[in-house]
ROTOR-37592 format. One record per residue: residue number from 1; x, y, z of N, C-alpha, C in turn; residue in one letter. Coordinates in pm, 1 decimal. Layout:
REM ROTOR-37592
[NUM, [X, Y, Z], [X, Y, Z], [X, Y, Z], "a"],
...
***
This chain:
REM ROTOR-37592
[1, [2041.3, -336.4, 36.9], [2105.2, -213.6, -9.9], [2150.8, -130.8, 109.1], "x"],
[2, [2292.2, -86.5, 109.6], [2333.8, 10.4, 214.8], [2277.7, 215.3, 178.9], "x"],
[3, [2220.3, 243.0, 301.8], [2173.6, 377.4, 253.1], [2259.3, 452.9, 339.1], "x"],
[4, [2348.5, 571.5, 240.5], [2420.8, 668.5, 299.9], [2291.6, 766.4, 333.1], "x"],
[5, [2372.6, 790.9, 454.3], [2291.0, 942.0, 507.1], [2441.3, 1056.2, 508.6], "x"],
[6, [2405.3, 1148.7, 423.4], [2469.8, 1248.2, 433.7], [2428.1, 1408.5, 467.6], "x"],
[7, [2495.1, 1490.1, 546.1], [2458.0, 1638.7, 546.7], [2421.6, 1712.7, 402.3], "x"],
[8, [2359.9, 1776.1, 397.3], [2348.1, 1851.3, 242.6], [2474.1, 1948.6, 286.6], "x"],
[9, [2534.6, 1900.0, 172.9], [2619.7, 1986.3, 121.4], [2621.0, 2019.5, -9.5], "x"],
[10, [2656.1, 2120.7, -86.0], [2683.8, 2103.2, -211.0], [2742.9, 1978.8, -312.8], "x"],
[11, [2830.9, 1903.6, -249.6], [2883.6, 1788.7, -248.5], [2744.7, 1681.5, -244.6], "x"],
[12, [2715.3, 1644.1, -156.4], [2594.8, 1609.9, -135.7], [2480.6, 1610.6, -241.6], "x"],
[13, [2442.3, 1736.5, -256.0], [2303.5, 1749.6, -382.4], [2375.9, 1742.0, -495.7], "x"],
[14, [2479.7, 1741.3, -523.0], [2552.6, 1709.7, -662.1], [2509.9, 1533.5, -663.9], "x"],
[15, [2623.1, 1447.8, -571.2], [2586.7, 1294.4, -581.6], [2459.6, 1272.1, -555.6], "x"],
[16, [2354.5, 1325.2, -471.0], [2193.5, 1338.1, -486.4], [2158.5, 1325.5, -647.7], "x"],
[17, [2152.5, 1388.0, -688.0], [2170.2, 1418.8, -792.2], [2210.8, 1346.3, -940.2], "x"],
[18, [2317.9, 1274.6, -891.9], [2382.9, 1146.6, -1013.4], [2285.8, 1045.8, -970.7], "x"],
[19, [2281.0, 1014.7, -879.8], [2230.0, 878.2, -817.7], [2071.9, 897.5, -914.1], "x"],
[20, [1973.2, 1025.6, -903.9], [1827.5, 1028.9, -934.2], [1897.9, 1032.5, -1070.5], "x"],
[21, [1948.0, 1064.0, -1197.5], [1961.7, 1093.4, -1287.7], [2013.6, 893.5, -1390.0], "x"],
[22, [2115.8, 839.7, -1290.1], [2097.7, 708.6, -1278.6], [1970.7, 603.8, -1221.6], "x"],
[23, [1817.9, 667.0, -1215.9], [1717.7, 593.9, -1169.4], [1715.4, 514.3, -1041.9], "x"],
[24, [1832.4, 618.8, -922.1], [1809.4, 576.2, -793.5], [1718.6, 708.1, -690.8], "x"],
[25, [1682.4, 641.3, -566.7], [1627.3, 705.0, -522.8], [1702.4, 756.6, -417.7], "x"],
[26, [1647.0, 888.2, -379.0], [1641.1, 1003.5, -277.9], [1600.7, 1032.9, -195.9], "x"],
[27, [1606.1, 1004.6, -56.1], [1511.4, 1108.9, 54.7], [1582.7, 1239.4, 91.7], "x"],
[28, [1518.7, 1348.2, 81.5], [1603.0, 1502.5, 94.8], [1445.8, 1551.0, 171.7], "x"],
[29, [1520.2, 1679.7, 293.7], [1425.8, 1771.5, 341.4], [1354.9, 1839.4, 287.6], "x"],
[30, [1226.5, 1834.1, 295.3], [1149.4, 1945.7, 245.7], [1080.8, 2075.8, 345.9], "x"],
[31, [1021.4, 2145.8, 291.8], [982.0, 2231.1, 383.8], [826.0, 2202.8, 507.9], "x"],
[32, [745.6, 2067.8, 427.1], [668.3, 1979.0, 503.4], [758.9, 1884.9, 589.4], "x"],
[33, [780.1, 1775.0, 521.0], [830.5, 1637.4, 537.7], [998.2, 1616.0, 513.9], "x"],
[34, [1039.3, 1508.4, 500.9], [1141.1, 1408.6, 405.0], [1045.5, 1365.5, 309.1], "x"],
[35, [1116.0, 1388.0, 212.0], [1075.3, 1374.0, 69.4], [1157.6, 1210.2, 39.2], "x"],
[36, [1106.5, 1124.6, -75.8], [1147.7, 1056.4, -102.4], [1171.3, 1048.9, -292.5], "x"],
[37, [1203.2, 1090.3, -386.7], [1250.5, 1133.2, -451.6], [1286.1, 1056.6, -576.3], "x"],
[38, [1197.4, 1073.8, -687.7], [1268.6, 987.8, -837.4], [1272.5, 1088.0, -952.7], "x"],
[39, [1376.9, 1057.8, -1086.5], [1340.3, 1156.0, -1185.5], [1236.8, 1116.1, -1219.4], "x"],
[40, [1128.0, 1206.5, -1239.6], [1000.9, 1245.8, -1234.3], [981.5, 1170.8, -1415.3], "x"],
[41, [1054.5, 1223.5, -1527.5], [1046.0, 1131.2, -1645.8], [1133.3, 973.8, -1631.5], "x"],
[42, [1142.6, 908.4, -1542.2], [1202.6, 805.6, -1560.6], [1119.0, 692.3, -1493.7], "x"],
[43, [1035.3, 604.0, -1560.5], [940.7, 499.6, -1536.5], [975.6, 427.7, -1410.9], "x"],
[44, [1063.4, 363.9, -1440.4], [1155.9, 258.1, -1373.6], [1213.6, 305.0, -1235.4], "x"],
[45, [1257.6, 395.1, -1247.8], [1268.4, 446.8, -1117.0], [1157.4, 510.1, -1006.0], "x"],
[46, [1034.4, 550.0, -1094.0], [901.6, 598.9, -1013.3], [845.6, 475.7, -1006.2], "x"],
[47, [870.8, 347.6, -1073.1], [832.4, 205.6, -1036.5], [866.6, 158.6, -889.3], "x"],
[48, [1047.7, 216.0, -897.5], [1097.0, 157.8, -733.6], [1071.4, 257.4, -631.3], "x"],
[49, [1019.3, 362.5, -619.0], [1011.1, 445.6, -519.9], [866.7, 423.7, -534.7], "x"],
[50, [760.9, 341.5, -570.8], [645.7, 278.0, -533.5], [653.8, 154.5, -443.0], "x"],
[51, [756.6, 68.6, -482.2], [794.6, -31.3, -394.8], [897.1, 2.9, -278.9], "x"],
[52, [967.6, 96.9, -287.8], [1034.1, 109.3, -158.7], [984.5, 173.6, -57.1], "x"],
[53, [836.3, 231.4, -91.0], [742.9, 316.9, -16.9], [602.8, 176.3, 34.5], "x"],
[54, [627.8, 88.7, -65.7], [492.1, -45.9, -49.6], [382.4, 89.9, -37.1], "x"],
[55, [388.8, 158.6, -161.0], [277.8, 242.3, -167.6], [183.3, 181.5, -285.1], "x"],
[56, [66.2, 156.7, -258.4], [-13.3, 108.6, -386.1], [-16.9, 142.6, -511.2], "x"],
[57, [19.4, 89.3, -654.6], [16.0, 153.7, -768.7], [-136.4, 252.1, -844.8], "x"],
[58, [-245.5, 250.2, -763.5], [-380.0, 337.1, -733.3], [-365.0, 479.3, -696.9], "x"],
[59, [-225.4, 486.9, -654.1], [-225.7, 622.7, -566.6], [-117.2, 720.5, -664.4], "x"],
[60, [-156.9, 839.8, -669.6], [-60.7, 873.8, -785.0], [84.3, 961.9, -683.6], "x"],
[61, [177.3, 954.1, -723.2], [264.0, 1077.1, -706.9], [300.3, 1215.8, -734.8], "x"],
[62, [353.1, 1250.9, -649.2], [323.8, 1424.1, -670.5], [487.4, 1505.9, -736.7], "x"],
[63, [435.4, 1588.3, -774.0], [586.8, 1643.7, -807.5], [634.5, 1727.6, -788.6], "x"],
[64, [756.0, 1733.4, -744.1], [837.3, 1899.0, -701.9], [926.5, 1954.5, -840.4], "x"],
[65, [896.2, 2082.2, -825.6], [923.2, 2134.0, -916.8], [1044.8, 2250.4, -853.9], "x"],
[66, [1114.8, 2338.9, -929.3], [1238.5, 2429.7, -847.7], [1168.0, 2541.2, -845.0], "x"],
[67, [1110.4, 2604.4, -986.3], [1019.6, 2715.2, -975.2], [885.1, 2742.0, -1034.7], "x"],
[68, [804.3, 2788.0, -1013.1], [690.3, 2799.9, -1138.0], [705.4, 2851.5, -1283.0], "x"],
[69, [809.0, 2888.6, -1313.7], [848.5, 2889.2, -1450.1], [875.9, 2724.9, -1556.1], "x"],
[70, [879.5, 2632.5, -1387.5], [891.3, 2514.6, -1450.7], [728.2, 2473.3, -1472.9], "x"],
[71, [657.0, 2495.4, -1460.7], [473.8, 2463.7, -1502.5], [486.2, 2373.6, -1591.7], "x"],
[72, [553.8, 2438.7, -1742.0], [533.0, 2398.2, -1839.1], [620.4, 2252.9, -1876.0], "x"],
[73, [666.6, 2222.6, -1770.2], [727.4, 2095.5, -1802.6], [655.8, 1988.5, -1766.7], "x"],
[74, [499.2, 1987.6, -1657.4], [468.3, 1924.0, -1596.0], [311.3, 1927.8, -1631.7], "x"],
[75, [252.2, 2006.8, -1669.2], [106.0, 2023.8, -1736.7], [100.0, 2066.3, -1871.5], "x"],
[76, [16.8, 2030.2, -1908.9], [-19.7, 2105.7, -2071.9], [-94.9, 2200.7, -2034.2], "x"],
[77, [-154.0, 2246.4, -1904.5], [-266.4, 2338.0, -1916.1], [-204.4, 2429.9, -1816.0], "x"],
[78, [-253.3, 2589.6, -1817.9], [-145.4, 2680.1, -1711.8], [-238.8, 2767.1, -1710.6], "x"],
[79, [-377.6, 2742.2, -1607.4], [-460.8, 2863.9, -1616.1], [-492.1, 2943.1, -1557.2], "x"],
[80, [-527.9, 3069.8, -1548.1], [-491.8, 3195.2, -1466.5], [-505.9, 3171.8, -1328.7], "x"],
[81, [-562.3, 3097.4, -1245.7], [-574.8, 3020.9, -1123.7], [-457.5, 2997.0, -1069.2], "x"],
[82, [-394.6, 2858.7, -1185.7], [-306.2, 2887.4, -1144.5], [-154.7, 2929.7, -1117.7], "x"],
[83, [-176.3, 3013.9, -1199.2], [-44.5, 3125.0, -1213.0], [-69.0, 3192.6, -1079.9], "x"],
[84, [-192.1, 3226.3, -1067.9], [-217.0, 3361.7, -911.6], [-177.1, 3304.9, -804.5], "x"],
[85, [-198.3, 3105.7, -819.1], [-168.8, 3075.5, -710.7], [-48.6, 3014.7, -671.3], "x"],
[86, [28.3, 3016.7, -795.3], [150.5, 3005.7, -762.3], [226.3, 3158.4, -771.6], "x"],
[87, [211.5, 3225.8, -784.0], [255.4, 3355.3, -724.5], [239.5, 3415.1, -583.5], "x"],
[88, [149.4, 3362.1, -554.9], [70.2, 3375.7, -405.7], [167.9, 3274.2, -331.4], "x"],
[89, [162.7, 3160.6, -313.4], [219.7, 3040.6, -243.9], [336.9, 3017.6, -232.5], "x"],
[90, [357.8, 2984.5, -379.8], [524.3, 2915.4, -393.6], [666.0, 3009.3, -424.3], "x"],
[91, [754.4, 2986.8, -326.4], [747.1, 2829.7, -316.6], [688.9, 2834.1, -162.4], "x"],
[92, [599.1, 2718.2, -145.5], [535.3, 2713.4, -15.3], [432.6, 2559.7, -12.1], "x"],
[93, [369.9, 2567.0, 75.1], [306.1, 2430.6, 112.8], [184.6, 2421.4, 73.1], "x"],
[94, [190.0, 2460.4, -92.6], [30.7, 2480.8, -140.4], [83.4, 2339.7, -276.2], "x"],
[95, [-4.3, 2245.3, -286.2], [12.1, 2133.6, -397.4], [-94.3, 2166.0, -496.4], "x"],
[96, [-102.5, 2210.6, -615.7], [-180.6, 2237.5, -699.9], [-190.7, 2112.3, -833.1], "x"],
[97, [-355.4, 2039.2, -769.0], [-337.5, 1905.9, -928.5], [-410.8, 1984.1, -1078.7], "x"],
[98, [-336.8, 2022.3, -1147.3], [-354.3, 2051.5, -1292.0], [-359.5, 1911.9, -1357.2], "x"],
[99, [-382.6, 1936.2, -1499.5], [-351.4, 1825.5, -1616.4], [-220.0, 1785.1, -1657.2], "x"],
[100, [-204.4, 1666.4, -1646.3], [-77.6, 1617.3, -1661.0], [-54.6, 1651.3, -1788.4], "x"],
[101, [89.0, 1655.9, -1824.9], [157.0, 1663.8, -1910.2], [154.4, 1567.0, -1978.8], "x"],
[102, [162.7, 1519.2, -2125.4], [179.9, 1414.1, -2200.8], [294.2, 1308.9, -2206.4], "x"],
[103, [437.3, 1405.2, -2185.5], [578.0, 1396.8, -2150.1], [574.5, 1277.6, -2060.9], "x"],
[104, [504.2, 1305.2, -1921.4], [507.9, 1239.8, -1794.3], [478.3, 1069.8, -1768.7], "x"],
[105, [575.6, 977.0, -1768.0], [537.1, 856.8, -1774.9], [381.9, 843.9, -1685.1], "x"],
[106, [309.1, 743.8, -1738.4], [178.2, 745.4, -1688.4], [142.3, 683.9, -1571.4], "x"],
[107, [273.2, 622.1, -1499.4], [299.9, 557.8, -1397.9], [319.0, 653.6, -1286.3], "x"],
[108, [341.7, 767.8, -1258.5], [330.3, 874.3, -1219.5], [216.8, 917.2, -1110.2], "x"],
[109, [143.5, 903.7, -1237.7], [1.8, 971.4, -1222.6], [-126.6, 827.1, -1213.1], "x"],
[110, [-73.6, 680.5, -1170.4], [-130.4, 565.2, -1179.4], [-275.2, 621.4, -1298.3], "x"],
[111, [-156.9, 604.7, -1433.8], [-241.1, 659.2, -1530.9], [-346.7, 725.7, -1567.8], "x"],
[112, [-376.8, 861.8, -1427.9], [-474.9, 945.6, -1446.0], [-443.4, 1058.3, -1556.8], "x"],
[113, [-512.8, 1133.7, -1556.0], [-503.2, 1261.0, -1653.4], [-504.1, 1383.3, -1587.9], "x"],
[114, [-429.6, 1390.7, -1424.2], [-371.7, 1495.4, -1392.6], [-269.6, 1446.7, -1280.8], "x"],
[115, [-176.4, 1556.0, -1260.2], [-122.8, 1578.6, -1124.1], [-127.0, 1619.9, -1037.0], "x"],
[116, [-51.2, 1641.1, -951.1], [-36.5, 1713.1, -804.8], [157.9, 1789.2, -845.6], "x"],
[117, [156.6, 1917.2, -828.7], [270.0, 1974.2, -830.2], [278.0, 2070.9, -719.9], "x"],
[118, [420.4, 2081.0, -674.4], [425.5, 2233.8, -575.7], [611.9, 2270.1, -596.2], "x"],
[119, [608.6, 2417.9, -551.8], [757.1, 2389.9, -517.7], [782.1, 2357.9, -382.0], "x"],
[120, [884.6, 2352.3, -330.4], [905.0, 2340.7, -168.9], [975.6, 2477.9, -154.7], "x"],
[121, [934.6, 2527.8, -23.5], [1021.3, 2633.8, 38.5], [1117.5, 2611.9, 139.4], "x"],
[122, [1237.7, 2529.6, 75.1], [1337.8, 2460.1, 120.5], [1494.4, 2445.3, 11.7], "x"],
[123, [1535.6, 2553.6, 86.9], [1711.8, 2519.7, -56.1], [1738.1, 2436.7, -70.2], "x"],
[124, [1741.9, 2310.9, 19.7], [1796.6, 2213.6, 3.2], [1705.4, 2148.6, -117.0], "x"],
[125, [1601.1, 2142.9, -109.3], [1546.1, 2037.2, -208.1], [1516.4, 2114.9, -346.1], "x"],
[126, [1528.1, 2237.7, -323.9], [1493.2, 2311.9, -453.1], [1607.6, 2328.7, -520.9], "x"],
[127, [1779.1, 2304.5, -442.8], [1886.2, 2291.4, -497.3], [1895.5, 2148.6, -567.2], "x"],
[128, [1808.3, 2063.8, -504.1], [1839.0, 1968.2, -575.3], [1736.8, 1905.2, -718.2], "x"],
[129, [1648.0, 1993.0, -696.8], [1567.1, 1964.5, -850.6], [1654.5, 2036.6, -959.5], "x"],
[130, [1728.6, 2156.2, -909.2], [1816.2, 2239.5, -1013.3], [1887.5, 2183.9, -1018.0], "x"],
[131, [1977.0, 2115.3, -965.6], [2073.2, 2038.2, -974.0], [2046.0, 1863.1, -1097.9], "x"],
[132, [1945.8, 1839.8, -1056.2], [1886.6, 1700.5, -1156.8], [1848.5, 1765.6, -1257.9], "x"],
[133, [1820.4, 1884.6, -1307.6], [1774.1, 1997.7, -1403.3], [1633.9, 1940.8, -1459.7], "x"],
[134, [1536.6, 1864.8, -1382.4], [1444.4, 1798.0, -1430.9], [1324.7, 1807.8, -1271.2], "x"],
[135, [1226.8, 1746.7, -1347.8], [1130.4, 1758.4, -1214.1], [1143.6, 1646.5, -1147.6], "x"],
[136, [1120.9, 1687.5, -996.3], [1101.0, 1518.6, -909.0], [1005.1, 1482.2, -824.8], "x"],
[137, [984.5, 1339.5, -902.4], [879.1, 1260.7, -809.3], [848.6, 1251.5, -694.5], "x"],
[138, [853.3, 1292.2, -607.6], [843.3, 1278.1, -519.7], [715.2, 1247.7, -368.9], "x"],
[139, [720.9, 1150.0, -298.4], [599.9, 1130.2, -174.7], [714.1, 1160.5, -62.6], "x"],
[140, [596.7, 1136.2, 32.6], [718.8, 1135.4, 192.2], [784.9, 1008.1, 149.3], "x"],
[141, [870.0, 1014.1, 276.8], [988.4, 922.2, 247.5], [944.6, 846.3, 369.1], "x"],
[142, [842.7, 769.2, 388.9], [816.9, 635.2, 486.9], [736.0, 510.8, 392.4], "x"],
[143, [714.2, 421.4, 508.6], [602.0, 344.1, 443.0], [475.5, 323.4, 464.7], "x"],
[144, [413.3, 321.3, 288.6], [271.2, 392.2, 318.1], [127.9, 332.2, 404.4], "x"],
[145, [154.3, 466.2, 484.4], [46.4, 414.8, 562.1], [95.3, 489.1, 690.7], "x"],
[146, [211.6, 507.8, 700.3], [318.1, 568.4, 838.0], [361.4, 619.5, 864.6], "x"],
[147, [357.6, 711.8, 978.5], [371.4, 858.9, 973.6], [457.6, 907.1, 909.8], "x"],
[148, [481.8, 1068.7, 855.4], [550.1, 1105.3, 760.7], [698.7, 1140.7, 845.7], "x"],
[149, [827.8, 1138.4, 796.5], [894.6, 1163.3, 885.8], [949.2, 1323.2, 870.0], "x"],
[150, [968.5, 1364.9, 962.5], [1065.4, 1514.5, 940.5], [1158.3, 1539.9, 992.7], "x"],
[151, [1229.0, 1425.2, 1061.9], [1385.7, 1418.1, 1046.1], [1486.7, 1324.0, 936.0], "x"],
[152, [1636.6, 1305.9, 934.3], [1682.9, 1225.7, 827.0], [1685.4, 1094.6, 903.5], "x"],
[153, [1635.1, 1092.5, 1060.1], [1685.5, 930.2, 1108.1], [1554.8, 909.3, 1106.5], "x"],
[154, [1441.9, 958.2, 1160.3], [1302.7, 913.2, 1116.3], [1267.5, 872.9, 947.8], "x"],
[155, [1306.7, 916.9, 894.2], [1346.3, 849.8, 775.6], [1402.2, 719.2, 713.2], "x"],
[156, [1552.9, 727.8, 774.9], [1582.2, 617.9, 747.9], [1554.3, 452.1, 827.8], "x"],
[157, [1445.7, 496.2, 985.0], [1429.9, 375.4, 1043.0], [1281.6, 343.9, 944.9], "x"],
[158, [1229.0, 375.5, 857.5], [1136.4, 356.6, 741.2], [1173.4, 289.1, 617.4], "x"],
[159, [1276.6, 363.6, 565.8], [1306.3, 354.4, 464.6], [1466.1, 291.1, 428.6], "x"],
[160, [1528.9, 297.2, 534.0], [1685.7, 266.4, 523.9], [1696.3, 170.7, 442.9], "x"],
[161, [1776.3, 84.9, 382.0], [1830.1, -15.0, 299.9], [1717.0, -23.4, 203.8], "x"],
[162, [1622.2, 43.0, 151.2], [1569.1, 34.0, 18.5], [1596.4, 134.1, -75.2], "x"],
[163, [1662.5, 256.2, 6.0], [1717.6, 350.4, -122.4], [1906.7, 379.4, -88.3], "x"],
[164, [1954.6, 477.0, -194.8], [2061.4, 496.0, -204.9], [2101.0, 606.2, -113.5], "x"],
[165, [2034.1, 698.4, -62.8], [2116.5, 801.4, -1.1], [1984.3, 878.3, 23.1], "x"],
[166, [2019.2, 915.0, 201.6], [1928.7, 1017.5, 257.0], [2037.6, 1174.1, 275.2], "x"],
[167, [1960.2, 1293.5, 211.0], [2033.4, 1364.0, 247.2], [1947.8, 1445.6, 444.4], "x"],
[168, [2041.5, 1480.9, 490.6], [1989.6, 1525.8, 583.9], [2047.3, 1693.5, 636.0], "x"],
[169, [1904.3, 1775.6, 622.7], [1938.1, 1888.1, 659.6], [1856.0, 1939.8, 783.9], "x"],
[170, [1872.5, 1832.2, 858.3], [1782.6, 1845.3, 966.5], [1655.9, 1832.1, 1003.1], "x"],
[171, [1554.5, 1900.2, 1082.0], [1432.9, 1899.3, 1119.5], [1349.4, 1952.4, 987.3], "x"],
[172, [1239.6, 1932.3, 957.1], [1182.7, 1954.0, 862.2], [1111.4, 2098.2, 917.4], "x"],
[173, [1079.6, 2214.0, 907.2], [1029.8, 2313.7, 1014.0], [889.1, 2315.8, 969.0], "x"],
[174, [801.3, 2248.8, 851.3], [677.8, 2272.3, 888.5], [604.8, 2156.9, 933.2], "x"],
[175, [631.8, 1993.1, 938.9], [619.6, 1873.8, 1005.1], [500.6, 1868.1, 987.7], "x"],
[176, [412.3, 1918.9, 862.9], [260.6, 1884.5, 792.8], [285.6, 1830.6, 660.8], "x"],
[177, [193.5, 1781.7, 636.8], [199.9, 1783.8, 472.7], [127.4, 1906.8, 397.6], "x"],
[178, [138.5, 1924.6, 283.4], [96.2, 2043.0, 216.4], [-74.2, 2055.4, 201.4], "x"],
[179, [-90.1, 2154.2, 158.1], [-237.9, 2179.9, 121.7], [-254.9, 2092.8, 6.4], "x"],
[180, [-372.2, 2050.4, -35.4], [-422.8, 1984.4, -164.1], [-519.2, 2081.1, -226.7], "x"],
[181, [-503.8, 2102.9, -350.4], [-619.2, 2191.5, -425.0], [-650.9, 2132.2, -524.9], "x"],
[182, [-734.9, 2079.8, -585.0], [-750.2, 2057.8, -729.9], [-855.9, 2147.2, -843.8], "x"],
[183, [-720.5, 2245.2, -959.4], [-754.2, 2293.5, -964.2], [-856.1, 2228.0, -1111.5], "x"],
[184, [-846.9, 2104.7, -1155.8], [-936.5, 2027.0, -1276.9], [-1073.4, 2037.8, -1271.2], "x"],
[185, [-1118.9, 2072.6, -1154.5], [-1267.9, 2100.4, -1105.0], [-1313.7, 2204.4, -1107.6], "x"],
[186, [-1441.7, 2184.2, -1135.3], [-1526.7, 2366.5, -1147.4], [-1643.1, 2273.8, -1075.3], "x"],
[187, [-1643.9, 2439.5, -928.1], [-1532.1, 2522.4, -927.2], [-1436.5, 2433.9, -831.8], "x"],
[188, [-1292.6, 2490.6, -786.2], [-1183.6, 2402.9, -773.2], [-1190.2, 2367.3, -632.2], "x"],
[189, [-1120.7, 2235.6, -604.8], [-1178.5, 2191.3, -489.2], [-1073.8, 2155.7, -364.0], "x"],
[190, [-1110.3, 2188.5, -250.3], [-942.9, 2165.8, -139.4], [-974.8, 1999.6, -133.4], "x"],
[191, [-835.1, 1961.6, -158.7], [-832.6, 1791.9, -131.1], [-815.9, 1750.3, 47.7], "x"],
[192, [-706.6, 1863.7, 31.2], [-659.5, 1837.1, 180.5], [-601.1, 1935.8, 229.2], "x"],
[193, [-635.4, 1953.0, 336.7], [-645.0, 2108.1, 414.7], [-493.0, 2090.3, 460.8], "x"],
[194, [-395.6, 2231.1, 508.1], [-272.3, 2195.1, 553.3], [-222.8, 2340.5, 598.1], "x"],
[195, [-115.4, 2356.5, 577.6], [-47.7, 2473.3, 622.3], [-121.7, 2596.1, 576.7], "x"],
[196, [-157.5, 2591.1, 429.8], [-210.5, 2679.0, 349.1], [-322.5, 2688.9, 399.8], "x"],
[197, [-421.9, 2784.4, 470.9], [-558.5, 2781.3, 497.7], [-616.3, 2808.9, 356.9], "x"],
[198, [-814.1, 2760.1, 403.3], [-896.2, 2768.3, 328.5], [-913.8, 2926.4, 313.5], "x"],
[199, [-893.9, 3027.4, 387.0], [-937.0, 3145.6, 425.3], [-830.0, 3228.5, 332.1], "x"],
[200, [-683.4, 3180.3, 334.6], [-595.7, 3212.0, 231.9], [-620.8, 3197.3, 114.5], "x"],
[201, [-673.2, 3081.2, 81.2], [-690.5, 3029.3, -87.0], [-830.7, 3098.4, -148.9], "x"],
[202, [-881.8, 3128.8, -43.3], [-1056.7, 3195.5, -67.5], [-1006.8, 3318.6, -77.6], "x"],
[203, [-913.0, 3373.1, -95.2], [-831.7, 3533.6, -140.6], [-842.4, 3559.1, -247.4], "x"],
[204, [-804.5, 3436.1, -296.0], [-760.4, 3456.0, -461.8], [-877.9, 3395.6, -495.2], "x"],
[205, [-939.5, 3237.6, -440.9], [-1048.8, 3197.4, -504.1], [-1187.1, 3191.2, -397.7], "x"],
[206, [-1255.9, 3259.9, -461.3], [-1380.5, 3308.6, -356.2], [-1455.4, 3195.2, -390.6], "x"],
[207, [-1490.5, 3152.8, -495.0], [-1532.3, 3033.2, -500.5], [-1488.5, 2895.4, -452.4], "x"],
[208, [-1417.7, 2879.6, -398.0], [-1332.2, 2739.4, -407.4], [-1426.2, 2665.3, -299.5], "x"],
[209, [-1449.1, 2510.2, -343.4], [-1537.7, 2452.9, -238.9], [-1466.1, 2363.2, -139.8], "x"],
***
């Protein structure tokens, strides 16, 4: 497969855009990483962005969302936690795993009974979930196991000829991956420490272990 790399342009996250809506894949900037990118309800396509990642089907995927008004497309459950903490964070580098949605192919979530969601604090990629008008699947855009990339050519010497189009808006400016919280646990628990400190999240949750 030949992979265009293009500048984000409006032009750009539009054909971004057809391509995920046709069950191809995406790498676009995020405000961590390069993102690698499927419609989030489309099986078949979160099938090939498991194999174009040779990421194990054990490991679940996470999802970007445009705003927290989108919650309700992605959990059945929305509890005061975390509303505070997506008011607090996002869009920002905080990943919050709630209960999956029913909606959500189960391939997703390597048929668990929750997720991992965040927004990104990045136009480019938050133009382009508005743009697919749906949520997206999304992991880094390498292969798993290897470092994450946060440029569009570190990207594509990973990933090149297994997807359709890298968009590239340059350097990624936070070159971490996000915080992990899960909030399914009592009381709720950091998965993985990141941009977001523990000292931040202990604001809102004094308990959190």
């Amino acid at each position: 497969m030949h992979t265009q790399t293009l500048p984000v342009t409006d032009k750009s996250i539009a054909q971004a855009a057809h391509i995920l809506t046709a069950g191809g894949l995406v790498a676009f900037p995020t405000d961590t990483v390069y993102g690698l990118g499927a419609h989030a309800f489309d099986a078949a396509a979160i099938e090939a962005l498991y194999a174009a990642k040779e990421r194990p089907l054990h490991k679940a995927i996470p999802v970007l969302i445009a705003s927290a008004a989108d919650l309700a497309l992605v959990t059945r459950q929305i509890s005061p936690a975390a509303r505070s903490l997506a008011d607090a964070f996002w869009p920002g580098a905080l990943t919050l795993v709630l209960p999956r949605h029913p909606a959500l192919p189960p391939i997703l979530t390597a048929h668990g009974d929750s997720l991992a969601v965040r927004v990104p604090d990045h136009p480019a990629a938050r133009a382009l979930i508005t743009a697919l008008n749906a949520p997206l699947a999304a992991s880094s855009a390498n292969i798993s196991g290897q470092p994450s990339p946060v440029t569009a050519d570190e990207a594509a010497a990973q990933i090149g000829g297994r997807i359709a189009l890298i968009l590239d808006g340059g350097p990624c400016p936070g070159g971490r991956s996000s915080t992990v919280l899960d909030l399914t646990r009592r009381p709720p628990r950091l998965l993985r420490p990141g941009p977001v400190t523990i000292s931040a999240l202990r604001a809102i949750l004094p308990h959190l272990a």
